[in-house]
DODO-789250 format. One line per 3 residues: their letters; for each residue z, y, x of N, C-alpha, C. Coordinates in pm, whole numbers. Atoms other than C-alpha are relative to their C-alpha. Layout:
<atoms>
a) Z Y X Z Y X Z Y X; ...
</atoms>
This chain:
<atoms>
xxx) -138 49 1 -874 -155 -779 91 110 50; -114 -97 -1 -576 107 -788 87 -45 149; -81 20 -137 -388 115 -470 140 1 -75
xxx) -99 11 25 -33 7 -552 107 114 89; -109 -82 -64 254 272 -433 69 -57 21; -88 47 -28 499 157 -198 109 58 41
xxx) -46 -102 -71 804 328 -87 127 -93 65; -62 75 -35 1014 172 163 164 86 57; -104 -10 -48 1423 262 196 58 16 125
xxx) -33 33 -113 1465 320 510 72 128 95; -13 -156 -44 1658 657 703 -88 -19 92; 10 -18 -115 1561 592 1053 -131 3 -44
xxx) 144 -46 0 1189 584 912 -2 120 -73; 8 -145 2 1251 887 762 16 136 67; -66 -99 -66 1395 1079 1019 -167 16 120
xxx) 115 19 -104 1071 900 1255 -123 36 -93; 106 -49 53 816 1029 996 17 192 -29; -35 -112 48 1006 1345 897 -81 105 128
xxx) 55 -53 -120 911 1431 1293 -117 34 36; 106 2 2 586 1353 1235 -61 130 -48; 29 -109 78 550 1589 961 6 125 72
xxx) -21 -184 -70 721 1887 1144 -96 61 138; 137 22 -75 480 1857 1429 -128 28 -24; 129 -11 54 189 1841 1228 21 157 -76
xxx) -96 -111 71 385 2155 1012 -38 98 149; -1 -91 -108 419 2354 1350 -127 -17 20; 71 -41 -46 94 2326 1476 -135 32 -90
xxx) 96 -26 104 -91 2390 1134 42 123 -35; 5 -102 77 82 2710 1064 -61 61 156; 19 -100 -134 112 2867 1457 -130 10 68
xxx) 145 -19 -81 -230 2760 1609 -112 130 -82; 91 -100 60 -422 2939 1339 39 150 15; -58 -125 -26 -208 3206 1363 -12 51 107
xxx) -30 -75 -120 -164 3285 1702 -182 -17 79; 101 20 -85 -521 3135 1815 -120 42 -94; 91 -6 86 -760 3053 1527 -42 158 -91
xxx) -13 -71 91 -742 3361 1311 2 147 53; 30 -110 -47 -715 3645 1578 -138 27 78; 155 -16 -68 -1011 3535 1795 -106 18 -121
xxx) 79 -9 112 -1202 3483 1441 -19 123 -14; 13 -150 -10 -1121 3841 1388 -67 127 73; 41 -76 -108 -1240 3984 1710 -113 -64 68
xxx) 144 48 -5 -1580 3759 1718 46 -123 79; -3 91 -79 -1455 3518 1966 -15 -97 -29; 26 155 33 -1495 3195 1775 -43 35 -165
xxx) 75 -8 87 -1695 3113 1500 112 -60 -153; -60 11 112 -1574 3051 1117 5 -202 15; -1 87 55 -1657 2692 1147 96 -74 116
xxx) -69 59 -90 -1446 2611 1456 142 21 -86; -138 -7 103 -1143 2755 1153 4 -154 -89; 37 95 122 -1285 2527 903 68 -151 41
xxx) 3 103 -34 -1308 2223 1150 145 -42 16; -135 13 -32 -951 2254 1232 100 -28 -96; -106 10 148 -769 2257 869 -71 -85 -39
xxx) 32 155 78 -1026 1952 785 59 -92 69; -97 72 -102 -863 1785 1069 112 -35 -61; -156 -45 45 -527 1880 981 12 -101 -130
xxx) -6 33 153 -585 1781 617 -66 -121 4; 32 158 -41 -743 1428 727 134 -91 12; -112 98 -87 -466 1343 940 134 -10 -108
xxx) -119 33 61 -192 1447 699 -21 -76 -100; 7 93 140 -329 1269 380 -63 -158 69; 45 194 -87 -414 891 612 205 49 14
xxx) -123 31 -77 -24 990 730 56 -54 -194; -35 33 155 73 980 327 -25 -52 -52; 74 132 118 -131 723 192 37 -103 88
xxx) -7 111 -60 -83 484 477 194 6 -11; -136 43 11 315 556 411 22 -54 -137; -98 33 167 379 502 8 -154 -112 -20
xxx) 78 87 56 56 272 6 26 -191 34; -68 150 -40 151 -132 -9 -94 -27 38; 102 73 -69 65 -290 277 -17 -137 -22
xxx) 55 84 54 -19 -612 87 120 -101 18; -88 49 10 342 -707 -8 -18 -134 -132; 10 99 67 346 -1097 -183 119 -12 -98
xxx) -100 2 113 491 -1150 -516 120 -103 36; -114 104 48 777 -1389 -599 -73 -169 0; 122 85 98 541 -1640 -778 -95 13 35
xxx) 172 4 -40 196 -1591 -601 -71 -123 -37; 55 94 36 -91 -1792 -772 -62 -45 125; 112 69 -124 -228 -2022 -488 -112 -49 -64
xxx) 138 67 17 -605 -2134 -549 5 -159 10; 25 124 -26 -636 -2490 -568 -100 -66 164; 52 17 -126 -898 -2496 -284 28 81 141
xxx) -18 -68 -65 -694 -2287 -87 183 -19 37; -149 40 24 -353 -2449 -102 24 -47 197; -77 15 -137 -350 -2569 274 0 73 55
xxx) -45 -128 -93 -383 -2268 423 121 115 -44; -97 -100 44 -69 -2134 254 124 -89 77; -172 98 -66 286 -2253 401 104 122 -47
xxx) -135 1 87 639 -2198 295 67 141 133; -100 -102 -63 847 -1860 430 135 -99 32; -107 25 16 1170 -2001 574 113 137 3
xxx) -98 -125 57 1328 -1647 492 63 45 -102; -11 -29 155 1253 -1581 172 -21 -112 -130; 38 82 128 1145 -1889 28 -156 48 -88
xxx) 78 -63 37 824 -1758 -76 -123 -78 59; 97 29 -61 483 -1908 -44 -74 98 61; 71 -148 -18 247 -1705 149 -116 -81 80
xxx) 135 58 -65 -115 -1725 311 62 -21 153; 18 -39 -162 -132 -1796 685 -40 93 28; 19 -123 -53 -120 -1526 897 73 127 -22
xxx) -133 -105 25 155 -1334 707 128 -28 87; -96 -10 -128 444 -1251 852 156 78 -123; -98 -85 81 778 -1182 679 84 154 81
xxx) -70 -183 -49 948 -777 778 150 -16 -9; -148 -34 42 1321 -808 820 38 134 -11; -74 -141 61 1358 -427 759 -78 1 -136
xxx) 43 -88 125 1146 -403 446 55 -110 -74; -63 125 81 1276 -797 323 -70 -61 -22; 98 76 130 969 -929 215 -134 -59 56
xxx) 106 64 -108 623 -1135 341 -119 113 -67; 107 -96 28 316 -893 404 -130 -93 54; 165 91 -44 -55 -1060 424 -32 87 106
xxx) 61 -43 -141 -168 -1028 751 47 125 45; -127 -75 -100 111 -803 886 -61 8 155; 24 -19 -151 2 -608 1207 178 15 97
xxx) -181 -11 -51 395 -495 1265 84 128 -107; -65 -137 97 641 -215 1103 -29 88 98; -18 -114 -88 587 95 1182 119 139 -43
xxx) -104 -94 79 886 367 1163 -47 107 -18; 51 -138 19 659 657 1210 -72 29 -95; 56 -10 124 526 589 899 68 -56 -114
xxx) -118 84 82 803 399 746 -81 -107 -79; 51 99 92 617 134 620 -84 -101 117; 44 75 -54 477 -201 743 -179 61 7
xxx) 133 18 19 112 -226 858 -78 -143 -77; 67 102 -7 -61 -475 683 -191 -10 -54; 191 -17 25 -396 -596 503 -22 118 -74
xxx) 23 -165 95 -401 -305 251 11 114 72; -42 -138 -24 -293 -37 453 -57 41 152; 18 -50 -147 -425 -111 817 -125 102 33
xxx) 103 -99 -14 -745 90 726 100 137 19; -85 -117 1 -518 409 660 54 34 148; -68 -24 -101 -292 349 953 -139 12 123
xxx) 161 -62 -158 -665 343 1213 6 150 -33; 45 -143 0 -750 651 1046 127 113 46; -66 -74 -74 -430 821 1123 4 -18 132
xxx) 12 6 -146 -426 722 1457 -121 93 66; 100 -59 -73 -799 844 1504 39 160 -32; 15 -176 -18 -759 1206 1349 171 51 39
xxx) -98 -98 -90 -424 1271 1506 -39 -2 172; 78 -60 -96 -618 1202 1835 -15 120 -12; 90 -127 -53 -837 1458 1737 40 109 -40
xxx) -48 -160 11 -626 1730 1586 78 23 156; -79 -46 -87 -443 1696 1913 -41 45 129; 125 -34 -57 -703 1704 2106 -56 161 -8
xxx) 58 -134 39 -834 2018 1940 101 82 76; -137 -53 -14 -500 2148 1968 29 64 160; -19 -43 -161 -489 2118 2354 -113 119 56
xxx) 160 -151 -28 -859 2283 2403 79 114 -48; -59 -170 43 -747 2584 2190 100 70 39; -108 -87 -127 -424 2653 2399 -103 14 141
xxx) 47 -75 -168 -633 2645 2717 -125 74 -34; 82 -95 -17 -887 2821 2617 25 192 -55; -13 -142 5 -718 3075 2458 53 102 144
xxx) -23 -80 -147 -593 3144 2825 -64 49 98; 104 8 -133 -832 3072 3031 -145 -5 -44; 113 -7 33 -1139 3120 2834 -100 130 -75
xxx) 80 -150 75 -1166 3397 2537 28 46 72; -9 -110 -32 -1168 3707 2578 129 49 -37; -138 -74 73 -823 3918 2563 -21 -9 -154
xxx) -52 -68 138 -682 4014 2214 27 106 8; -40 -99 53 -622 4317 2095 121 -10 -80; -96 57 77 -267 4291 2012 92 113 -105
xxx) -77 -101 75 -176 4599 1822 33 -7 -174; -1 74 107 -226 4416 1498 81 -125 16; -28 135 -14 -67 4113 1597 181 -8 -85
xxx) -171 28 19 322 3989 1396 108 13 121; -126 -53 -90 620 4119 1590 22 -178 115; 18 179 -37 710 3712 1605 -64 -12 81
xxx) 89 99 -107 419 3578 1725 -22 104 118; 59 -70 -136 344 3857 1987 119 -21 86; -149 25 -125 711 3826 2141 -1 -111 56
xxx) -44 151 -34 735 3441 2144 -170 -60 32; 158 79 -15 330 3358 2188 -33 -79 174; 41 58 -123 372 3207 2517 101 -130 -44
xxx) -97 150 75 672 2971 2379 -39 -60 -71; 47 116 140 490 2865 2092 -42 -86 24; 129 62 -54 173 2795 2277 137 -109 84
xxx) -44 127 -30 384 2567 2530 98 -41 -56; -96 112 95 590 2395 2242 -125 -54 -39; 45 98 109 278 2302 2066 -109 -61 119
xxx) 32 47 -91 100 2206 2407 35 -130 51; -79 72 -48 388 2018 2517 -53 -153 -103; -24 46 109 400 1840 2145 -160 -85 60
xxx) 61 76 28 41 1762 2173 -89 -78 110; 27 63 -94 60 1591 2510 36 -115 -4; -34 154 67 253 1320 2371 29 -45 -95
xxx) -19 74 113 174 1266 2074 -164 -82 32; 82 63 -76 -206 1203 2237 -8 -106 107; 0 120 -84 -107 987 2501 85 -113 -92
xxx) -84 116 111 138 790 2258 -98 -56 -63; 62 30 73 -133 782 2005 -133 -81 42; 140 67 -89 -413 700 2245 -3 -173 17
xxx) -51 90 -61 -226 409 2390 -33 -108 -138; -21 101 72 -167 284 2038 -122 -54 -59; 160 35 60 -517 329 1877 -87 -89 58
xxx) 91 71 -61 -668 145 2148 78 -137 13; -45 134 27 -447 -161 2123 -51 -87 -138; 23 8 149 -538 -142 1733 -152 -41 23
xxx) 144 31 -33 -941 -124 1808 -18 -183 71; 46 135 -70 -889 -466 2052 62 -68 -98; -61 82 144 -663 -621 1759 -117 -82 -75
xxx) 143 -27 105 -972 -540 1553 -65 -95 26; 111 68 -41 -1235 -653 1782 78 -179 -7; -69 96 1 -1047 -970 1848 51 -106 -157
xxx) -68 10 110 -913 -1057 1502 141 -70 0; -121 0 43 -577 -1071 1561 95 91 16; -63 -164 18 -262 -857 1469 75 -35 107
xxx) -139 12 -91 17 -777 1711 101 -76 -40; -119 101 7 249 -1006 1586 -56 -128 61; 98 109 -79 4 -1279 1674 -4 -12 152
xxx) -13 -10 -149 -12 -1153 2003 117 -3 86; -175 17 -28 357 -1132 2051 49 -169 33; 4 164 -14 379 -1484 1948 -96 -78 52
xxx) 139 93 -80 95 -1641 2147 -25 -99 -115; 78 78 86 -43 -1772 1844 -151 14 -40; 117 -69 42 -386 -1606 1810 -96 -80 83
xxx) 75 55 -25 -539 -1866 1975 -37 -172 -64; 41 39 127 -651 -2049 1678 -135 -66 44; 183 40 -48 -962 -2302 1782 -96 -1 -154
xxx) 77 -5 158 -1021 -2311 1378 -36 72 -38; 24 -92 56 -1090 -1997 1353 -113 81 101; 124 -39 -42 -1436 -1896 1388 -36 117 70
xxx) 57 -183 -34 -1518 -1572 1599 -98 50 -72; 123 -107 148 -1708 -1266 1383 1 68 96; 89 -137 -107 -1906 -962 1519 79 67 -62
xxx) -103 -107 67 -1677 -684 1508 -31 60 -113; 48 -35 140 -1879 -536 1243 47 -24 -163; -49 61 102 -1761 -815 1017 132 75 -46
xxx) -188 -14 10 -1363 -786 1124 9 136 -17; -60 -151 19 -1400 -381 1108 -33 29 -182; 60 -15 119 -1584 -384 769 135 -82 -120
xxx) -93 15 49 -1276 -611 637 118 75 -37; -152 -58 25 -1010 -426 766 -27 113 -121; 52 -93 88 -1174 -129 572 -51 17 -136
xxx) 68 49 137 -1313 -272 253 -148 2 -9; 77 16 12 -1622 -183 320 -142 -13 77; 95 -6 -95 -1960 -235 484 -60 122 51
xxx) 79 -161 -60 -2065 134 504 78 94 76; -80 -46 -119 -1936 290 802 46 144 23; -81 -182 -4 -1910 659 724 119 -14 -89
xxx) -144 -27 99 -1640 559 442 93 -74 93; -155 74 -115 -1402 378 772 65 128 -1; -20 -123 -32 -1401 779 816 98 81 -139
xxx) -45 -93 117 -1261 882 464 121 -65 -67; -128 52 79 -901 832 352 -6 58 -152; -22 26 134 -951 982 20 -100 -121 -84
xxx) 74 163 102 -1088 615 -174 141 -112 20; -112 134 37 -952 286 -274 -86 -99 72; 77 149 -39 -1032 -31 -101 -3 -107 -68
xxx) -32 107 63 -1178 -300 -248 -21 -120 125; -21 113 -80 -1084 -639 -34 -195 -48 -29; 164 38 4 -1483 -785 54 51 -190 -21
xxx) -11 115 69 -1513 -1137 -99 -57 -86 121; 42 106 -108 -1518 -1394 214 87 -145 -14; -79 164 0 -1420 -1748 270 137 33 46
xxx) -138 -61 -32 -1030 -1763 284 -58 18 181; -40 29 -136 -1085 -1869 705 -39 140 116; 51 -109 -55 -1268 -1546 750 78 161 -81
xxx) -92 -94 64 -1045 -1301 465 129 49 80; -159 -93 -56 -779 -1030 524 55 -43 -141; -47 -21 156 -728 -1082 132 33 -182 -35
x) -58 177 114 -550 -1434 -24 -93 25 -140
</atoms>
């Protein structure tokens, strides 16, 4: 099943993703440059500690791009309800719109999303059932590029060996202490930000309910059966095999469960 493209109107999420980008932009050209690429040169670190770092990079930015233009499981006009599945749907008083339980209508995007975790601006787009795999995975590999990120400023200080800087760009040899603490600074809070959030997301998970749920003290649902996280992580994700939770390039297909246990109407 084709992942539908979504793109949601919005400045202020553009301006809060645009940030994202430049961030990720700065510390994908300068680290290699100033860290990755001279120690490589002069033996100090190995080819695959380069490698590991631009797969990173290139993780985090394509989960940041698919989890923005990908619909997070926006409901038609007209949605066919199932006959054996008609009471668990109720009436939007927003839009007028039928929708499953557990959706949630978006007053910035206009419209009801199945199982809506919340909007997010740093991605300009709602989280919901389609897209919340994407949005984990960005969360996890901007951890870990930032992560990386921090190691490789302190160790280039306090660990290699000098450089030899007689080769080095005018630029980076003048400003290489500014860079390093801009992209230090950068990836002190975008890790604790991100930390904070990923691990709210994981208990969501475990738990099976979204933050709006939790907002509204509604997630305590006696009809609704507890699952082994396994189940609720294998949903959010499409699938049961656990190295593809890890891979944003695929398509998810929704896993075929009873509505009371589905992310999918």
């Amino acid at each position: 099943m084709g992942q539908r493209i979504h793109f949601v109107v919005d400045p202020q999420g553009w301006c809060c993703m645009g940030l994202i980008i430049f961030v990720w932009l700065y510390n994908t050209i300068f680290i290699p440059k100033v860290i990755l690429f001279p120690h490589y040169e002069e033996g100090n670190i190995s080819v695959v500690a380069v490698l590991c770092y631009y797969f990173c990079s290139l993780f985090c930015i394509a989960s940041l791009f698919r989890a923005s233009v990908a619909d997070p499981g926006k409901l038609p006009e007209n949605p066919e309800i199932p006959i054996t599945e008609r009471e668990h749907w109720e009436l939007c008083n927003k839009c007028n719109v039928m929708r499953p339980k557990r959706s949630h209508h978006c007053s910035r995007c206009g419209h009801c999303v199945r199982r809506m975790d919340h909007h997010c601006p740093w991605i300009n787009n709602c989280v919901g059932e389609d897209n919340h795999w994407l949005f984990l995975q960005l969360c996890f590999y901007t951890q870990i590029l930032s992560s990386y990120t921090l190691i490789l400023d302190f160790c280039h200080y306090y660990y290699f060996l000098p450089l030899k800087k007689e080769n080095w760009d005018v630029f980076v040899f003048r400003h290489e202490l500014a860079l390093l603490r801009i992209s230090a600074f950068m990836g002190l809070i975008i890790l604790g930000g991100i930390s904070r959030l990923f691990y709210t997301q994981l208990m969501g998970i475990f738990t099976d309910t979204t933050s709006i749920e939790k907002m509204s003290n509604c997630c305590e649902d006696i009809s609704r059966p507890q699952k082994p996280w396994q189940q609720t992580f294998s949903e959010v994700f499409g699938t049961h095999w656990k190295i593809l939770w890890f891979i944003p390039f695929r398509q998810r297909q929704p896993l075929r469960v009873p509505y009371h246990f589905a992310n999918h109407d």
